[in-house]
C-alpha positions in Angstrom: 0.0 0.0 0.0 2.8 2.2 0.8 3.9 2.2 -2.6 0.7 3.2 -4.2 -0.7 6.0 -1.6 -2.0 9.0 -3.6 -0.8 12.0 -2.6 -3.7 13.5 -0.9 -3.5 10.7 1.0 0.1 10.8 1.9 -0.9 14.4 2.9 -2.8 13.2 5.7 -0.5 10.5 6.7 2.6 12.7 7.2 0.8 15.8 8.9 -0.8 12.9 11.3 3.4 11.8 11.9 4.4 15.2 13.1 1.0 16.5 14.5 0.0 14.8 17.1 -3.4 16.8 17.5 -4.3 15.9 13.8 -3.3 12.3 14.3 -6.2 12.0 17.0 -8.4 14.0 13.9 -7.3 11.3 11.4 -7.7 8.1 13.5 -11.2 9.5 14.9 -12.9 11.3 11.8 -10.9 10.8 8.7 -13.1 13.0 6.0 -12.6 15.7 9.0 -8.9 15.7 8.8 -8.6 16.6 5.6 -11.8 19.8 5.7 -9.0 20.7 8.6 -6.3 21.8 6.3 -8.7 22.4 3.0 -7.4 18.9 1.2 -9.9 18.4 -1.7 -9.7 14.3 -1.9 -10.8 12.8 -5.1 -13.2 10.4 -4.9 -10.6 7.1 -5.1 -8.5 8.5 -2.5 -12.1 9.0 0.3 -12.9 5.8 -0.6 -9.0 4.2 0.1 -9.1 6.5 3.2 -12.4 4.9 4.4 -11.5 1.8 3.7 -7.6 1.3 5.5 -8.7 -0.5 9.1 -7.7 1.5 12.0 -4.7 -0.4 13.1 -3.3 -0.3 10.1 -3.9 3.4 9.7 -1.8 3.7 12.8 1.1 1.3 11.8 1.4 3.4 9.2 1.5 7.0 10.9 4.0 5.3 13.4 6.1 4.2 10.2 6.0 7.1 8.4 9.2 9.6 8.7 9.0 13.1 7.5 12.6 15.0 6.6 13.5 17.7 8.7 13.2 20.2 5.8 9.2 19.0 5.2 8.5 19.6 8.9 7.5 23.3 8.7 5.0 22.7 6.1 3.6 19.9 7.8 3.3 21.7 11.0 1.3 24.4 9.3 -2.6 23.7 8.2 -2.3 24.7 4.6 -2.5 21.9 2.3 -1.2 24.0 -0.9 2.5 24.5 1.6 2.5 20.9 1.8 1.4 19.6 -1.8 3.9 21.9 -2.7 6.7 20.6 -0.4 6.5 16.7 -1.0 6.4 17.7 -5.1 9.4 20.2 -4.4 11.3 17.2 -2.4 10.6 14.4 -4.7 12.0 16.7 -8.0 15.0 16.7 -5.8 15.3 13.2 -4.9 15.0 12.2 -9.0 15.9 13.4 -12.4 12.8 11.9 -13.8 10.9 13.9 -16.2 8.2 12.6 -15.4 8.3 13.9 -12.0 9.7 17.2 -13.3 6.4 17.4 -15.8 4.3 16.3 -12.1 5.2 19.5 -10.4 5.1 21.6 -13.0 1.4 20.6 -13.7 -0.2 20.1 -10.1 2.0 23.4 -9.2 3.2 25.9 -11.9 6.3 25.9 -10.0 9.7 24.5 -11.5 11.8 24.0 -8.5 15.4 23.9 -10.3 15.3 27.6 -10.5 16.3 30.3 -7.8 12.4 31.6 -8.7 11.0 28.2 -8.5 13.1 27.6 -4.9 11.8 31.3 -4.0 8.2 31.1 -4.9 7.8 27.5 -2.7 9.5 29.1 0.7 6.5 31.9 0.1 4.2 29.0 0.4 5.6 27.4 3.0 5.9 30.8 5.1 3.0 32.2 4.1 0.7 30.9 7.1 3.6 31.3 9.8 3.1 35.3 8.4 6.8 35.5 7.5 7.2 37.4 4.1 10.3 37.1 2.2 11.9 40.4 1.0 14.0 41.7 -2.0 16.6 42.9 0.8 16.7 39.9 3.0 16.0 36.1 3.6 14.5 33.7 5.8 16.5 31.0 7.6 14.7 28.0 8.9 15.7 24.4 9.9 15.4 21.7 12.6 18.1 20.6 15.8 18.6 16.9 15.6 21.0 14.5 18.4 23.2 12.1 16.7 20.5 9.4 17.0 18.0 11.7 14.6 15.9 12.6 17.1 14.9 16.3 17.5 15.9 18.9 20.4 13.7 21.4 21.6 14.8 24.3 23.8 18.4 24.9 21.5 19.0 28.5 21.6 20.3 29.6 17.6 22.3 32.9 17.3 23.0 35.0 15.2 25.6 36.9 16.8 27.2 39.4 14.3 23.3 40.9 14.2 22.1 40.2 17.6 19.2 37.6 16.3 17.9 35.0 18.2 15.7 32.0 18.2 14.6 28.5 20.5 13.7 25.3 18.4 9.8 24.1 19.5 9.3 20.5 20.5 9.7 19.2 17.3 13.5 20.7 16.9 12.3 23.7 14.6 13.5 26.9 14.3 13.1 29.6 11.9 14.1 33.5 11.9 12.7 35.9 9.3 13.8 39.2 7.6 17.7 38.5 7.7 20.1 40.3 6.0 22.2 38.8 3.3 25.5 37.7 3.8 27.7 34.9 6.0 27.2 34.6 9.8 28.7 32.5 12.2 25.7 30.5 13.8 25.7 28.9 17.3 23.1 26.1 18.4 23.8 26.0 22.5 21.6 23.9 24.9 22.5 22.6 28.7 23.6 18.9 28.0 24.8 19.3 24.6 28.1 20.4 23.0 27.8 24.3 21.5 28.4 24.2 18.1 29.4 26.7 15.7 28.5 26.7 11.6 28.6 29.1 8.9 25.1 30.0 7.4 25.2 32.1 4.1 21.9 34.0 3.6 20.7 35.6 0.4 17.8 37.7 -0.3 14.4 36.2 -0.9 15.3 33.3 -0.6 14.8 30.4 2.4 18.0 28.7 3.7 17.4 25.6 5.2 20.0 24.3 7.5 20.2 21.2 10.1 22.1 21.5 13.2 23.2 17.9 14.5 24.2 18.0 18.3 26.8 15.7 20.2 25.3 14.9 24.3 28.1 17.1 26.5 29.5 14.0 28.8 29.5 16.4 31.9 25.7 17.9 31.1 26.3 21.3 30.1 27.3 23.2 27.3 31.5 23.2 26.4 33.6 26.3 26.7 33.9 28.1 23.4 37.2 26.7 21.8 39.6 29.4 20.1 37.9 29.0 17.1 34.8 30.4 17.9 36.0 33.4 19.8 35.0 36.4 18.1 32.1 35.5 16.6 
């Protein structure tokens, strides 16, 4: 079945894997779930949607992992950010032209270009109520452990402009209306090691960028080493 879910229904499925809320929506009254977010289902995919027996329905939300970089769409309630986000992520996963001719017909948008790459982070964003700009970008991502699993309460920094944000309890963060140019970026959190990357920001555009965390043996965060004075 996995293989052949439509993509309304994989909709459902993957907001119900990082939504706890919904997943209780899905489980309890399925045509509900998808009036929540405005999903039009065509009549194949109500009826495969009716038909999938509870248990199963839940073996498969359990199973089903969504990428770091899908997250903030499927966090949101707008179906459009996340139709728009699994045919944006599956152009990158394949050279197929047949999934190239896909998103270009269920979504106008031709992801390959800095417009197409543009135009998608304005979906995404739009219901958080973060607009990109011609004079700056938006930087969003998720805080992960070494074993995948996220890390709420990471404090990211943006130190050379004084910006700030804390990832939620599913490891997200996101900051808007940031300058272009390169920043040194810290992710610190009691119980984990501080570390330090280099984020390059350019206008309108949305920089996604994963911050993977080593546990701090002693439980708190490690001195800044030499290298990451002056930031």
């Amino acid at each position: 079945m996995r293989r052949e879910i439509p993509r309304g229904v994989e909709v459902l499925v993957k907001k119900a894997a990082v939504d706890p809320s919904f997943k209780k929506l899905l489980l309890q009254r399925r045509a509900e779930s998808a009036q929540a977010i405005a999903l039009t289902l065509s009549p194949a995919e109500e009826a495969m949607l009716a038909a999938v027996p509870e248990a199963q329905l839940r073996a498969i939300v359990a199973s089903t992992k969504v990428s770091p970089s899908l997250r903030p769409a499927f966090l949101g309630y707008a179906a459009a950010a996340m139709l728009a986000a699994l045919s944006v992520s599956a152009a990158r996963a394949t050279a197929d032209h047949n999934a190239e001719q896909e998103i270009i017909t269920s979504t106008g948008i031709r992801s390959e270009t800095a417009e197409g790459r543009t135009e998608v982070a304005r979906i995404v964003f739009d219901y958080y109520g973060v607009e990109l700009t011609d004079n700056a970008g938006v930087v969003a991502g998720t805080v992960i452990d070494q074993r995948g699993d996220s890390v709420t309460g990471v404090l990211i920094a943006f130190k050379k402009i004084s910006r700030f944000a804390t990832s939620d309890t599913d490891g997200i963060y996101y900051l808007a209306d940031i300058p272009p140019g390169k920043y040194k970026v810290t992710a610190s959190r009691v119980g984990f090691i501080k570390k330090t990357c280099e984020i390059e920001v350019k206008t309108g555009t949305l920089t996604e960028f994963t911050f993977i965390l080593a546990s701090e043996p002693c439980g708190g965060i490690r001195p800044d080493v030499p290298s990451e004075k002056g930031e």
